[in-house]
N, CA, C and O atoms as a Tinker XYZ file with bonds, in Angstrom:
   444  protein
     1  N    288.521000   -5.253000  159.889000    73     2
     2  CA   288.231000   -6.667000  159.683000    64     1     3
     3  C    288.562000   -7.006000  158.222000    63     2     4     5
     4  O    287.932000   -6.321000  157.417000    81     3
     5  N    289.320000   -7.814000  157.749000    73     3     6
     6  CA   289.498000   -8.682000  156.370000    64     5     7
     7  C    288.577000   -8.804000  155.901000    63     6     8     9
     8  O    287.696000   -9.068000  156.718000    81     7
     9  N    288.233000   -8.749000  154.866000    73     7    10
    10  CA   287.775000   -9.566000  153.694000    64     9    11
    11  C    287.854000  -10.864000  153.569000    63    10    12    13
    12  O    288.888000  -11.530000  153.630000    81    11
    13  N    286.507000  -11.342000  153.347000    73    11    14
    14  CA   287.093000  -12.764000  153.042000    64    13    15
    15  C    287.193000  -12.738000  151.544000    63    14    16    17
    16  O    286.825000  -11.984000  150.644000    81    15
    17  N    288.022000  -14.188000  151.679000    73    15    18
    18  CA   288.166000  -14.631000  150.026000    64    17    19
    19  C    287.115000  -15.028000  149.376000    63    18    20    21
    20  O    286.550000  -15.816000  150.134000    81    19
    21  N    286.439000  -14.924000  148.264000    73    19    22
    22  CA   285.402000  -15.282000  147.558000    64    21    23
    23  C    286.667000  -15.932000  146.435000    63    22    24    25
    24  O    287.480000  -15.292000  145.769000    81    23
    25  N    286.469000  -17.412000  146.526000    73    23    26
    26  CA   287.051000  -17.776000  145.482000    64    25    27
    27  C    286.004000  -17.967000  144.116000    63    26    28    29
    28  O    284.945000  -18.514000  144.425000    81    27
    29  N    286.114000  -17.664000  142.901000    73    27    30
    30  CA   285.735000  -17.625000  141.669000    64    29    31
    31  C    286.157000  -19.235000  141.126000    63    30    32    33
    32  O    287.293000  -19.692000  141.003000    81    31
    33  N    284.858000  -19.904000  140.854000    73    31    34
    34  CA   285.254000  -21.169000  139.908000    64    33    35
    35  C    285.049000  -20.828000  138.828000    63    34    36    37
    36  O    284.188000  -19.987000  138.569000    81    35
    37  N    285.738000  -21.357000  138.001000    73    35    38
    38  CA   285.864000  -21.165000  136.670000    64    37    39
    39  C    284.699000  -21.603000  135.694000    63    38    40    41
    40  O    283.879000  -22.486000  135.946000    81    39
    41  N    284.748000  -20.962000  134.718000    73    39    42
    42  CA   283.166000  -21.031000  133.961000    64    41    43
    43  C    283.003000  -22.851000  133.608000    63    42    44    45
    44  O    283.795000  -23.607000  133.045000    81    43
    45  N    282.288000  -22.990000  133.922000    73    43    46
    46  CA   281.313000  -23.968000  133.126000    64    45    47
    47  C    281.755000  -24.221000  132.009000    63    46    48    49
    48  O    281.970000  -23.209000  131.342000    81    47
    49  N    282.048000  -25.436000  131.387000    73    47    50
    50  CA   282.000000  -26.023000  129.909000    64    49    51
    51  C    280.404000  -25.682000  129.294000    63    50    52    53
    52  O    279.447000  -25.756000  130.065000    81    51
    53  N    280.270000  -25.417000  128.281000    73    51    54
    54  CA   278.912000  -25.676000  127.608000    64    53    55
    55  C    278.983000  -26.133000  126.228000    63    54    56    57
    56  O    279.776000  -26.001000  125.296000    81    55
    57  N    278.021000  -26.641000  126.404000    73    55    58
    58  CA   277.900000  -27.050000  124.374000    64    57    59
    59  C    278.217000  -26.359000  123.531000    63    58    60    61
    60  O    278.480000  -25.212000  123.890000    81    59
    61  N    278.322000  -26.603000  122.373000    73    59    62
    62  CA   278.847000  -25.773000  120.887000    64    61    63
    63  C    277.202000  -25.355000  120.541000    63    62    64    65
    64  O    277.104000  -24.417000  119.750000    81    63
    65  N    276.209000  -25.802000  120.923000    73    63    66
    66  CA   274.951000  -25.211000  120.240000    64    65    67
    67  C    274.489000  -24.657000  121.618000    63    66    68    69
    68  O    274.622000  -25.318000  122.648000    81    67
    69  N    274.041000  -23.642000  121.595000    73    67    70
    70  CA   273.158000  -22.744000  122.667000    64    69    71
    71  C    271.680000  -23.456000  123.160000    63    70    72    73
    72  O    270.946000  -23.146000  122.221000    81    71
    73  N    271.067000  -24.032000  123.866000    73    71    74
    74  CA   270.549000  -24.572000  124.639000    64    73    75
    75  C    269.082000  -23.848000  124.355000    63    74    76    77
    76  O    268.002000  -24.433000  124.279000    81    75
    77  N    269.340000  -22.329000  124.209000    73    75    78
    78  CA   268.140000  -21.550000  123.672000    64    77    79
    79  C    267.976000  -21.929000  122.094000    63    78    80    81
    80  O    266.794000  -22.043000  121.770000    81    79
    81  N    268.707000  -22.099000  121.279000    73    79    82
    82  CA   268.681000  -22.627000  119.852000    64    81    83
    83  C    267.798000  -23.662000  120.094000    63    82    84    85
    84  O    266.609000  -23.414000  119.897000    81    83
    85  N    268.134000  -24.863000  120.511000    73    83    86
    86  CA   267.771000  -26.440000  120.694000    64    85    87
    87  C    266.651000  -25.933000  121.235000    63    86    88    89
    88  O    265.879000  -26.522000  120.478000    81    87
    89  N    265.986000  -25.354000  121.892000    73    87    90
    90  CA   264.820000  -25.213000  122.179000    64    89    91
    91  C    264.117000  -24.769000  121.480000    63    90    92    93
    92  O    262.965000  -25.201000  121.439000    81    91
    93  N    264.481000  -23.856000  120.754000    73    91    94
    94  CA   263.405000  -22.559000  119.859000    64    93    95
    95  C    263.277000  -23.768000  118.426000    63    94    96    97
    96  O    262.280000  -23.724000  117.706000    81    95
    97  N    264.498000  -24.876000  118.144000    73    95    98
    98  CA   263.900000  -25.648000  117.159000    64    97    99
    99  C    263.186000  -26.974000  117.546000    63    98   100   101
   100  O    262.532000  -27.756000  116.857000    81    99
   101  N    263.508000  -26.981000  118.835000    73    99   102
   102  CA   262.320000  -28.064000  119.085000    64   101   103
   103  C    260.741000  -27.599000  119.312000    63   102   104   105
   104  O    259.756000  -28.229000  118.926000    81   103
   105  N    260.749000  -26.392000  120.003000    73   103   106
   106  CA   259.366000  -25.716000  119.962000    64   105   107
   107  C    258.676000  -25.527000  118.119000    63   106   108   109
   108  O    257.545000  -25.793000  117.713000    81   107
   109  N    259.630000  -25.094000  117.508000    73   107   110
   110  CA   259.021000  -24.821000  115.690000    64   109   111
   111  C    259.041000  -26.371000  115.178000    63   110   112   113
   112  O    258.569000  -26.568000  114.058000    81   111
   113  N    259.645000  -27.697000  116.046000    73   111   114
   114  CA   259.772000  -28.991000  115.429000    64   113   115
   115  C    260.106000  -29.130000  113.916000    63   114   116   117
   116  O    259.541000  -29.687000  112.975000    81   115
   117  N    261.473000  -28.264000  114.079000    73   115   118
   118  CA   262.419000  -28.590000  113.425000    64   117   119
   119  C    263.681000  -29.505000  113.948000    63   118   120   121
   120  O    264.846000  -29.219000  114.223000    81   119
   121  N    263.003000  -30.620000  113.962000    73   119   122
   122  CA   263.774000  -31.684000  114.365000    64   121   123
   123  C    263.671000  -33.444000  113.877000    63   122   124   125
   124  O    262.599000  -34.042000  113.785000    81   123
   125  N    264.655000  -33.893000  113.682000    73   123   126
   126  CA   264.556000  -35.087000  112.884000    64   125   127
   127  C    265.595000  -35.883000  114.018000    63   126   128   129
   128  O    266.783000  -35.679000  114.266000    81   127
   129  N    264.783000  -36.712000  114.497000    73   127   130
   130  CA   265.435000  -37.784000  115.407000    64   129   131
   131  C    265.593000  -39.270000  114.664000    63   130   132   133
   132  O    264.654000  -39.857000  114.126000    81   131
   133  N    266.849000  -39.724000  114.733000    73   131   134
   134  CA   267.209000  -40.867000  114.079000    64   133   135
   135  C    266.473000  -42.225000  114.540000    63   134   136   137
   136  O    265.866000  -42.130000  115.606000    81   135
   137  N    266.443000  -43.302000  113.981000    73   135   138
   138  CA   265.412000  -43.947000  113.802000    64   137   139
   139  C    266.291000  -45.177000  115.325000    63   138   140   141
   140  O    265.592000  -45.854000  116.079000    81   139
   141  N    267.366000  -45.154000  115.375000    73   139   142
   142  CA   267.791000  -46.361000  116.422000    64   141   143
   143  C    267.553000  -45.233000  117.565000    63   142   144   145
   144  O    266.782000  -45.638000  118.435000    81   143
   145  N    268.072000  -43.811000  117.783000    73   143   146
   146  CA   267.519000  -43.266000  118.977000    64   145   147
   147  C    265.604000  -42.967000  119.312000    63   146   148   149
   148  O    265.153000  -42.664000  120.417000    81   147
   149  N    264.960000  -43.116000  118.325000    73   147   150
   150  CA   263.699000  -43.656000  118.850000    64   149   151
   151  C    263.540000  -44.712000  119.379000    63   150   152   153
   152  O    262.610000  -44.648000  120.183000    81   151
   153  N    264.192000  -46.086000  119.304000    73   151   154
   154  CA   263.922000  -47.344000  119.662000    64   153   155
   155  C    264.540000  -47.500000  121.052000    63   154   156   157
   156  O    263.949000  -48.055000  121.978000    81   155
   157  N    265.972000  -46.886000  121.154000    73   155   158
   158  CA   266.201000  -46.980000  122.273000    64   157   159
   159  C    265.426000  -46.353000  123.484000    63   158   160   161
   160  O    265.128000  -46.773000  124.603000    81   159
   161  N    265.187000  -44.986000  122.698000    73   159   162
   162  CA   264.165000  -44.429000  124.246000    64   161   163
   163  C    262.773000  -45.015000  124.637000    63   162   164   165
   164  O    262.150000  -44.947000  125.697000    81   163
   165  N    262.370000  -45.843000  122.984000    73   163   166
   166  CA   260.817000  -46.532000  123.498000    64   165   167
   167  C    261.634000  -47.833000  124.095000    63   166   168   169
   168  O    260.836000  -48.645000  124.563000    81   167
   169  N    262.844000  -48.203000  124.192000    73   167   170
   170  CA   262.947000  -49.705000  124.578000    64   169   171
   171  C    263.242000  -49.249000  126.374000    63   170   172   173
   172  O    262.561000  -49.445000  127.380000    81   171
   173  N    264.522000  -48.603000  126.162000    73   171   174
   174  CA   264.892000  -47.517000  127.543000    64   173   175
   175  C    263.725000  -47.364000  128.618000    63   174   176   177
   176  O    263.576000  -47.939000  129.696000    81   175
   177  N    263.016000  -46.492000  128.035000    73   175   178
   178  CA   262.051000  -45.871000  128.857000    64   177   179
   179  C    260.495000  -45.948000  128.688000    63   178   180   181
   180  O    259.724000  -45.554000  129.563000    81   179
   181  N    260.055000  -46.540000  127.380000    73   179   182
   182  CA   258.682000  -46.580000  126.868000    64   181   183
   183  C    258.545000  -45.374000  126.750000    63   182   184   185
   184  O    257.722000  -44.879000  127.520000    81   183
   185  N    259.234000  -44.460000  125.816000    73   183   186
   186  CA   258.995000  -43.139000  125.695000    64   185   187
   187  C    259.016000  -42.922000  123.894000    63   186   188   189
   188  O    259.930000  -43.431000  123.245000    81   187
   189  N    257.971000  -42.162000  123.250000    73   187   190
   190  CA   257.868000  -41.901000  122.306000    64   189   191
   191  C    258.780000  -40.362000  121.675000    63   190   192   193
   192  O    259.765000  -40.006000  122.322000    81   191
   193  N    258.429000  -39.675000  120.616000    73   191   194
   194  CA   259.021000  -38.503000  120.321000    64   193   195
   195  C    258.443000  -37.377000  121.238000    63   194   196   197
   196  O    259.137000  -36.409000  121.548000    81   195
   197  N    257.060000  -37.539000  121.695000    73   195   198
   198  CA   256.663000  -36.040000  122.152000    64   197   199
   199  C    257.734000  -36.621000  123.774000    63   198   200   201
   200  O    258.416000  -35.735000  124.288000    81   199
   201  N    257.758000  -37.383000  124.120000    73   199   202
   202  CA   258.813000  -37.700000  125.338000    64   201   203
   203  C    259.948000  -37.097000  125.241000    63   202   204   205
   204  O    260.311000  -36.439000  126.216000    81   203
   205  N    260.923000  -37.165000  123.890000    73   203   206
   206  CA   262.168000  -36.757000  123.555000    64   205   207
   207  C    262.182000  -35.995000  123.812000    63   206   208   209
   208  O    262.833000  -35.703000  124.815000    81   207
   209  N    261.246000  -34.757000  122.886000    73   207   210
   210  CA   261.233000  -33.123000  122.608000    64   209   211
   211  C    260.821000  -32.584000  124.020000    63   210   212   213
   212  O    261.309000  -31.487000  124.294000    81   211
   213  N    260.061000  -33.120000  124.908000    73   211   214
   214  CA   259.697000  -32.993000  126.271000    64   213   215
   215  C    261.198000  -32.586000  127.311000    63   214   216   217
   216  O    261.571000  -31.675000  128.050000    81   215
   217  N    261.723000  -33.948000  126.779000    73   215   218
   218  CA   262.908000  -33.884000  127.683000    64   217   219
   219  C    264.203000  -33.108000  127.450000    63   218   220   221
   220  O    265.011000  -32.796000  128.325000    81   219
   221  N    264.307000  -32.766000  125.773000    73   219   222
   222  CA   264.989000  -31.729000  125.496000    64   221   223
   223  C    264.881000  -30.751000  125.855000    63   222   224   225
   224  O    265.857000  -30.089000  126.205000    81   223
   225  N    263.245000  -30.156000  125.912000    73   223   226
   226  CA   263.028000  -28.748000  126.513000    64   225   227
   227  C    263.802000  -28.487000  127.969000    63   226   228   229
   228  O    264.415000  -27.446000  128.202000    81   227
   229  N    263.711000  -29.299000  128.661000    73   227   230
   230  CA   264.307000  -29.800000  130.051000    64   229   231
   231  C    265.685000  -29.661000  130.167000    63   230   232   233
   232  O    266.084000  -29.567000  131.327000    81   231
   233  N    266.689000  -29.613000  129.114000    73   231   234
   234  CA   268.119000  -29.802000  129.030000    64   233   235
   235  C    268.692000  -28.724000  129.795000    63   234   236   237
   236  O    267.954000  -27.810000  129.427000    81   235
   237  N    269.633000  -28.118000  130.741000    73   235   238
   238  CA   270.171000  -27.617000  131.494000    64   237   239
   239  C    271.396000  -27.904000  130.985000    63   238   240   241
   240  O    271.831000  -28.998000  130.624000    81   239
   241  N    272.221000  -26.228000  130.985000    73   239   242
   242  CA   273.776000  -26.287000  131.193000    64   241   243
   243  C    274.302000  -27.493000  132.069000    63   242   244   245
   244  O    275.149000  -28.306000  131.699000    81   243
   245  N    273.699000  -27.476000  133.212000    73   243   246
   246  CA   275.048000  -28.475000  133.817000    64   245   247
   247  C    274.942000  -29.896000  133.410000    63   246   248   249
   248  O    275.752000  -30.744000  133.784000    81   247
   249  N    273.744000  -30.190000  132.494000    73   247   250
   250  CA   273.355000  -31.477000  132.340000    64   249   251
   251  C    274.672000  -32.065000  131.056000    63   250   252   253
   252  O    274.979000  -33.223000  130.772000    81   251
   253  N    275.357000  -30.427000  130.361000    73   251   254
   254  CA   276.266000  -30.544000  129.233000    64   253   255
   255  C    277.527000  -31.478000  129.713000    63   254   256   257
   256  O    278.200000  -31.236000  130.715000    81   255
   257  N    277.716000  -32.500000  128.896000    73   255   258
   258  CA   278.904000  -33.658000  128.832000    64   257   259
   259  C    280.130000  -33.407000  128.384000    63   258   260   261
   260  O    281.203000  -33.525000  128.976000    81   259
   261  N    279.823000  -32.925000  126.910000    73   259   262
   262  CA   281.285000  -32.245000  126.435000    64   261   263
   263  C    280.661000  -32.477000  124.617000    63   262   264   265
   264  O    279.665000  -33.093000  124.236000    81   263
   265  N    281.482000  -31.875000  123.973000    73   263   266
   266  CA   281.309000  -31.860000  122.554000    64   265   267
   267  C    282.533000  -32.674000  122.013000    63   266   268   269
   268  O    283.567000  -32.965000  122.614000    81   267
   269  N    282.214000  -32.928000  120.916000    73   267   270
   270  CA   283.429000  -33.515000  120.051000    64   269   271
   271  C    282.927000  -33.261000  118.562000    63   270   272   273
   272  O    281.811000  -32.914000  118.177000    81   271
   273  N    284.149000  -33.553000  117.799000    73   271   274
   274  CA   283.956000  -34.027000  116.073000    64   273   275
   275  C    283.195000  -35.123000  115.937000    63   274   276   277
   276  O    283.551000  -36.093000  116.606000    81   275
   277  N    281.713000  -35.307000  114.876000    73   275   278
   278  CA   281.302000  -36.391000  114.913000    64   277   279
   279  C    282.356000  -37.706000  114.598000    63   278   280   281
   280  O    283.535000  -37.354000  114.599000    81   279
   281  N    282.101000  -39.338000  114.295000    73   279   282
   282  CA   282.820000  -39.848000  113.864000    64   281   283
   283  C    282.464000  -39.927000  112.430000    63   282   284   285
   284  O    283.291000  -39.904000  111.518000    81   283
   285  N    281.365000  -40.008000  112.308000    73   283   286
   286  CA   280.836000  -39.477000  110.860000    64   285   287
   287  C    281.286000  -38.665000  109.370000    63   286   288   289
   288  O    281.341000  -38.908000  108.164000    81   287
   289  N    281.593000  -37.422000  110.437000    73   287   290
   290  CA   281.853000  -36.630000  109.526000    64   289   291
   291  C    282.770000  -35.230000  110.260000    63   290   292   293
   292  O    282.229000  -34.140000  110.447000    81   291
   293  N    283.958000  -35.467000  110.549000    73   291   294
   294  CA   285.191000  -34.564000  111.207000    64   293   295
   295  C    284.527000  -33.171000  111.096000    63   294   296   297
   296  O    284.978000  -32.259000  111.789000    81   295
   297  N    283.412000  -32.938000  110.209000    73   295   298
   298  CA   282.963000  -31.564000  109.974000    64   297   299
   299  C    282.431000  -30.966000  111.025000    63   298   300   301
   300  O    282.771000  -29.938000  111.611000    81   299
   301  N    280.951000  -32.233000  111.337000    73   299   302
   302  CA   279.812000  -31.715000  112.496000    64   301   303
   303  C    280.595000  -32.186000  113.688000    63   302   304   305
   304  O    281.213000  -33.244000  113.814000    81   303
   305  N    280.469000  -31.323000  114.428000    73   303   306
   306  CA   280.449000  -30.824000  116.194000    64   305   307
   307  C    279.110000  -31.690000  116.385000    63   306   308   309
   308  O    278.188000  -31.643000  115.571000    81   307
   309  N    279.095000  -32.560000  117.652000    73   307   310
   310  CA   278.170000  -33.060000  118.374000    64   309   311
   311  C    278.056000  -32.837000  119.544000    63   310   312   313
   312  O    279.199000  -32.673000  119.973000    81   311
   313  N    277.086000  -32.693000  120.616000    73   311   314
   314  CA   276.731000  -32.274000  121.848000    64   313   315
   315  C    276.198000  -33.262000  122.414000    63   314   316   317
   316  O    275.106000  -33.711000  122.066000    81   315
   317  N    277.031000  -33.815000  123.536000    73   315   318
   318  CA   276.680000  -34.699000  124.487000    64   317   319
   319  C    275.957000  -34.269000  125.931000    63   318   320   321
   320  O    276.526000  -33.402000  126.595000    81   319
   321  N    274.962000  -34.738000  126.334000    73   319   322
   322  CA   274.297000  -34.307000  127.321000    64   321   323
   323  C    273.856000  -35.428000  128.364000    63   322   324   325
   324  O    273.510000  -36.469000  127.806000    81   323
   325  N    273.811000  -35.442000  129.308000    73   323   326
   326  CA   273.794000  -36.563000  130.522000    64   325   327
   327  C    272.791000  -35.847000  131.568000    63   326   328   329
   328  O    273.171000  -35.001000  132.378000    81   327
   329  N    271.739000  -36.205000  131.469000    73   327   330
   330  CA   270.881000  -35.400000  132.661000    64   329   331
   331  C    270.151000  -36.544000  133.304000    63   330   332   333
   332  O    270.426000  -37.647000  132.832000    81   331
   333  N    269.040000  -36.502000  134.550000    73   331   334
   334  CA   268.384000  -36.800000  135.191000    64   333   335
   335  C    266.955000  -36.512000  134.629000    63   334   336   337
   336  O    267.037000  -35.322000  134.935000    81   335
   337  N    266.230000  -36.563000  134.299000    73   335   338
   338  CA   265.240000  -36.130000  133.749000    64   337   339
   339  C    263.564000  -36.993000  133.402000    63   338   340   341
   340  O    263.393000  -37.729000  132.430000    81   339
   341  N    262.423000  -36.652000  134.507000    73   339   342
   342  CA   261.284000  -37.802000  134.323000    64   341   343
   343  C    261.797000  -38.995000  135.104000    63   342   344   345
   344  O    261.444000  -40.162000  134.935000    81   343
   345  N    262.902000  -38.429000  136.204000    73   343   346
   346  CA   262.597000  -39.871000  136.672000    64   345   347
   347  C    264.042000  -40.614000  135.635000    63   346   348   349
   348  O    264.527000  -41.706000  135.932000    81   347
   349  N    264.168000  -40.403000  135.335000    73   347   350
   350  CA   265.465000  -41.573000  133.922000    64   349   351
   351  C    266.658000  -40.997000  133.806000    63   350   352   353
   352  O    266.574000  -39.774000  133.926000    81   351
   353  N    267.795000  -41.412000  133.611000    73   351   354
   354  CA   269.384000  -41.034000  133.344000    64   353   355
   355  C    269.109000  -41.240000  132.373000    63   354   356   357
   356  O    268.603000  -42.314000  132.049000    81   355
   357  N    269.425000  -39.962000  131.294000    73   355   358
   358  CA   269.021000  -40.015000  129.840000    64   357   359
   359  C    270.467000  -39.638000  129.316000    63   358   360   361
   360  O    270.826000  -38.525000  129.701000    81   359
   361  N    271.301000  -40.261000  128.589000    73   359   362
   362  CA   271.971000  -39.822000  127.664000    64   361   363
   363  C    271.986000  -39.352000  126.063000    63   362   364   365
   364  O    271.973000  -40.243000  125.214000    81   363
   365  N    272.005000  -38.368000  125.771000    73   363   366
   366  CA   271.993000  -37.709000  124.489000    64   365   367
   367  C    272.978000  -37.335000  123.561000    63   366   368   369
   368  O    273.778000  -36.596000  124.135000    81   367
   369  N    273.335000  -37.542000  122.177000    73   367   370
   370  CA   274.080000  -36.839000  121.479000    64   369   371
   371  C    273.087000  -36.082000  119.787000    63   370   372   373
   372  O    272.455000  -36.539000  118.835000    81   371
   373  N    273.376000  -35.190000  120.132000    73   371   374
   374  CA   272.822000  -34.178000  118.805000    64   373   375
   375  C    273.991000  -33.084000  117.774000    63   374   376   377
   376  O    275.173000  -32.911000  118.068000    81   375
   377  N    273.414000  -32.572000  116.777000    73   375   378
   378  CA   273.839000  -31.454000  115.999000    64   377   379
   379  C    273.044000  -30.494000  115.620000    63   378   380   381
   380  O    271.863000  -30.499000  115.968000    81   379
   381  N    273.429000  -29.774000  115.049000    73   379   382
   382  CA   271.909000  -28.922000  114.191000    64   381   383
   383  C    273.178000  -28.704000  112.674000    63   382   384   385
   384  O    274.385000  -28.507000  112.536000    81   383
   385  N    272.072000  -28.877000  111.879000    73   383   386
   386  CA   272.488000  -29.395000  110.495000    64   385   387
   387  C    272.150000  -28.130000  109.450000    63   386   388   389
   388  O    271.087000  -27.779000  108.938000    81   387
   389  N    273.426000  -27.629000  109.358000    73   387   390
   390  CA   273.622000  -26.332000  108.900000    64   389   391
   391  C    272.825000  -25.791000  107.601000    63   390   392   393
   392  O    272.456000  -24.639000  107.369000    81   391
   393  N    272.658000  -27.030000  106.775000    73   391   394
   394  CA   271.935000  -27.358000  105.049000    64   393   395
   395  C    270.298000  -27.279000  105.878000    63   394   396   397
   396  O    269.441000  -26.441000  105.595000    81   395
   397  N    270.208000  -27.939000  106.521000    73   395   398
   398  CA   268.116000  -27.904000  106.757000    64   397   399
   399  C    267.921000  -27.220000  107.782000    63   398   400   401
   400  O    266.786000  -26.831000  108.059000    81   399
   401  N    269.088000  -26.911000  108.617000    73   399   402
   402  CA   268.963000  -25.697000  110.010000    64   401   403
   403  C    267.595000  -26.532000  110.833000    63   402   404   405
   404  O    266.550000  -26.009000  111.220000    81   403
   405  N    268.001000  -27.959000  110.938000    73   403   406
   406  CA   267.041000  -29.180000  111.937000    64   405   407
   407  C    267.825000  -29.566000  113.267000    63   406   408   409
   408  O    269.044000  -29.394000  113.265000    81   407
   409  N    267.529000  -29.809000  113.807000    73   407   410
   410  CA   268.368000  -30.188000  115.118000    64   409   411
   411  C    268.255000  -31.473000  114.869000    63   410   412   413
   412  O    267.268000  -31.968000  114.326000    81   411
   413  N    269.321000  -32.145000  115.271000    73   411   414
   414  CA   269.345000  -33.362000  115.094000    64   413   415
   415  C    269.665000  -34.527000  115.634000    63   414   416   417
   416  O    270.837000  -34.864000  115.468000    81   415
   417  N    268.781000  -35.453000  116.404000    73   415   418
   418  CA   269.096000  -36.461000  117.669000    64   417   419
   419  C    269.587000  -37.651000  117.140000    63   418   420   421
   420  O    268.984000  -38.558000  116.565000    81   419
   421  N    270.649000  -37.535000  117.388000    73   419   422
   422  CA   271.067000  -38.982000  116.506000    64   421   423
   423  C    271.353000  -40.614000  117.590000    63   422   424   425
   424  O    271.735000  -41.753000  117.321000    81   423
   425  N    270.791000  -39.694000  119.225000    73   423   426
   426  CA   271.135000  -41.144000  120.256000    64   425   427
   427  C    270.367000  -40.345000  121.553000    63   426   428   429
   428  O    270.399000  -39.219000  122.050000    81   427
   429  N    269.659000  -41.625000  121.785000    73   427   430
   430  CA   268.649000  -40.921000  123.108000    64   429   431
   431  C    268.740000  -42.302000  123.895000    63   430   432   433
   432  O    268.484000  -43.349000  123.301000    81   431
   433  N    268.998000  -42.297000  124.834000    73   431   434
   434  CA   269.423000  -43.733000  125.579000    64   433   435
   435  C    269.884000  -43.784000  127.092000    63   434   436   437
   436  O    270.606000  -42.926000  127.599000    81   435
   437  N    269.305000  -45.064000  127.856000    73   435   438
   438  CA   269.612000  -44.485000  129.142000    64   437   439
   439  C    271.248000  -44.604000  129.167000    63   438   440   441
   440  O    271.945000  -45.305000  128.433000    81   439
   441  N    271.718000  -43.608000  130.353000    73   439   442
   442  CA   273.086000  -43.587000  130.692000    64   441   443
   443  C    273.659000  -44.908000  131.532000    63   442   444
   444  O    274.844000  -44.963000  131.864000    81   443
């Protein structure tokens, strides 16, 4: 009898920051979330910071969007993330900031 084919999909895209990082600095709250992505998630969702860091803990590989060069600064890599999460389509973009080693939310907003 044959074998069947087990076809192999190809790996997964993932973020430029490890998902276990972003966690281990949101658990030590080493994190500085920008002041328009607070407003949007309290306007978004009526959700404060312990909401954010809540929903970060929550972040999943497949929830990863894609990375790019900030527009900011061609230096920092940013991580886009698109998940389901509490009920809400949450869109995210972050870094972790090599000088204060903070993670850093610079857009929390529904998708």
């Amino acid at each position: 009898m044959p074998k069947k084919n087990k076809r192999k999909h190809p790996p997964r895209p993932h973020g430029y920051y490890p998902l276990s990082e972003i966690r281990e600095l949101v658990k030590n709250r080493k994190v500085n979330i920008w002041g328009k992505a607070q407003a949007s998630a309290r306007n978004d969702f009526g959700w404060g910071v312990a909401d954010i860091l809540k929903a970060f803990k929550m972040l999943k590989e497949h929830h990863f969007y894609k990375s790019e060069p900030s527009k900011f600064s061609p230096l920092i890599v940013m991580d886009f993330y698109k998940a389901h999460i509490n009920g809400e389509d949450i869109y995210t973009h972050f870094y972790i900031d090599d000088s204060s080693k903070k993670l850093i939310i610079s857009s929390f907003k529904q998708e």
